[in-house]
C-alpha positions, -999 to +999 in steps of 0.1 A: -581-835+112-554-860+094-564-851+055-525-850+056-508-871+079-473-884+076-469-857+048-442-836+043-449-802+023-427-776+015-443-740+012-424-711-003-435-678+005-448-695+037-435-667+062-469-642+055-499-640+038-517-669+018-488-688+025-486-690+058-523-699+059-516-725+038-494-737+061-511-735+091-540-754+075-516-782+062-500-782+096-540-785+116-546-817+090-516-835+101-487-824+074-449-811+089-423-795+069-405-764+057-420-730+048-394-703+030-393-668+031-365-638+023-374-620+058-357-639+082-379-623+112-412-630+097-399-668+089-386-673+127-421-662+140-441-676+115-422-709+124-428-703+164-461-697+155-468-732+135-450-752+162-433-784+162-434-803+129-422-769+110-392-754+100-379-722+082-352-717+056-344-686+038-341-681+002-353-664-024-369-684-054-353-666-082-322-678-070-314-713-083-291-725-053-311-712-032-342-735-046-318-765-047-306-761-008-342-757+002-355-789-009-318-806-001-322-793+032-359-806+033-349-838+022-326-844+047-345-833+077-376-857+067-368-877+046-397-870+015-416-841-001-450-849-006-465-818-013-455-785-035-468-754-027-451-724-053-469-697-038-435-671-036-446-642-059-465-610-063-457-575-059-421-568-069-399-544-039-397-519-053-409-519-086-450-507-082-470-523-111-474-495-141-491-495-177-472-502-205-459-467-209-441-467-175-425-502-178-394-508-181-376-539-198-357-542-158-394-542-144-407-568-172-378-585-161-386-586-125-420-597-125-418-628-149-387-637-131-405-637-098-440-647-103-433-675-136-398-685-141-392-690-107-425-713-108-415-734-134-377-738-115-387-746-084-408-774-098-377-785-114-357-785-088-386-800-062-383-832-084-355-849-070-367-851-040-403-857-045-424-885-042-440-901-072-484-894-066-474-866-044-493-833-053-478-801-067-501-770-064-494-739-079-504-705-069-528-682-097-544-656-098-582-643-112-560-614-120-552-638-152-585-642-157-600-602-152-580-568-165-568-541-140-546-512-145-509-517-141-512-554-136-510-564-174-478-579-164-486-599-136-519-612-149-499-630-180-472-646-158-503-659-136-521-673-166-489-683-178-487-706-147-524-717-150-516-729-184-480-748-162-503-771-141-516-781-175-478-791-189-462-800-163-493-824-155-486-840-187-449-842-177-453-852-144-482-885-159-455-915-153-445-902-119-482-897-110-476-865-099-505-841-099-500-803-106-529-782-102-534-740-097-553-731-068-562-691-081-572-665-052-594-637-059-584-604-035-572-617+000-567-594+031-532-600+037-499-576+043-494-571+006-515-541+005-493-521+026-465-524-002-486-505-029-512-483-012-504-459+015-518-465+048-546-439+049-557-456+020-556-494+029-592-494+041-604-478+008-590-495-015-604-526+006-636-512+002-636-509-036-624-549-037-649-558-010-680-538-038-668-557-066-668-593-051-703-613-047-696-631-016-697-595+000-662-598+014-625-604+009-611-639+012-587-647+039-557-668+040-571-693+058-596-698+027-568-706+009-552-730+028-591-752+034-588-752-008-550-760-005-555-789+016-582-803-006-556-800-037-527-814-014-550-845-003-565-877-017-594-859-021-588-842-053-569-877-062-593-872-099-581-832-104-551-832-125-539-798-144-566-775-136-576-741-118-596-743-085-605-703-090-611-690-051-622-656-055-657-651-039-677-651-074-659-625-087-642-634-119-670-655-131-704-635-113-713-603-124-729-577-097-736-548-128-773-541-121 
């Protein structure tokens, strides 16, 4: 298990969820690092629980300084960045997903800010510090790819990013840098505690779980065996495109 030995990866969002299995995937092939999260309790655990090699330092991604001290910090504890893992985003605090009616230019706002802009910046401010044919993955969603009430917002930052990997590819050419989008489908992870109430979780599971071919939700530890192929020298061809991870939903209907 040494896919990705001797590199150094940084993970944002890395405290919970797809990226902490991401994490502890890179961390089973051989990879050390830094994972980043806003909830200092969940990033002191999830760091306990990767072990040696690891460490955790808050910030939020929206927040410029706070993308520049993360890779600093990086930096200086190991001495490279390999590998780029943007997978902060998602669900807003705060502000639930709505049709067009019930946004709000604050909301709009809120979700590009978290789930493109900040994307595109902390590539930016990754470069620095990163080394040239390292790998930069970005984190999608078939969301861009499928419509669903309330998300219209979401779905066009996430294929906003999709269509990043592509530019920022061609940027990225005389560094040999690869960018690609690793795109999940519905994962079983904390997130649907923030927008359905409990009673509900295993419901609204259900309905996910009906609509996806593979007869079951993806896990974040899926995730992380597709993030490690993107992250290694096996994907060494795969430059500016989507590895979509969803079970066969987007792209297999199950209408009968």
């Amino acid at each position: 298990m040494s896919k990705l030995k001797d590199k150094v990866a940084v993970v944002t969002g890395g405290n919970s969820g797809i990226g902490f299995g991401i994490a502890e995937a890179f961390k089973n092939e051989g990879a050390v690092g830094t994972i980043t999260g806003r909830n200092q309790l969940t990033l002191d655990s999830s760091v306990k629980e990767l072990g040696k090699g690891f460490i955790g330092i808050k910030g939020d991604v929206t927040n410029l300084k706070d993308l520049e001290r993360v890779f600093k910090e990086t930096f200086d504890k190991f001495g490279k960045i390999d590998v780029l893992v943007v997978n902060a985003g998602g669900v807003v605090d705060g502000s639930p997903m709505a049709a067009i009616t019930d946004v709000t230019e604050e909301n709009y706002n809120q979700y590009m800010d978290l789930n493109l802009k900040s994307a595109y910046f902390t590539v930016q401010k990754a470069l620095p510090y990163f080394n040239d044919g390292g790998s930069i993955i970005l984190i999608g969603s078939s969301a861009a790819h499928r419509a669903a009430p309330g998300m219209t917002i979401y779905a066009a930052a996430k294929a906003a990013v999709i269509s990043l990997a592509k530019g920022l590819s061609l940027d990225l050419l005389s560094r040999q840098i690869r960018v690609n989008t690793l795109s999940p489908g519905s994962i079983d992870t904390p997130v649907f505690d923030k927008f359905v109430p409990s009673e509900q979780v295993d419901q609204v599971k259900q309905v996910w779980i009906n609509q996806i071919p593979i007869g079951r939700m993806g896990l974040p530890s899926d995730m992380g065996k597709a993030a490690v192929f993107l992250a290694s020298d096996d994907s060494s061809f795969v430059v500016g495109t989507e590895l979509l991870s969803d079970g066969g939903m987007t792209n297999i209907s199950l209408m009968k």
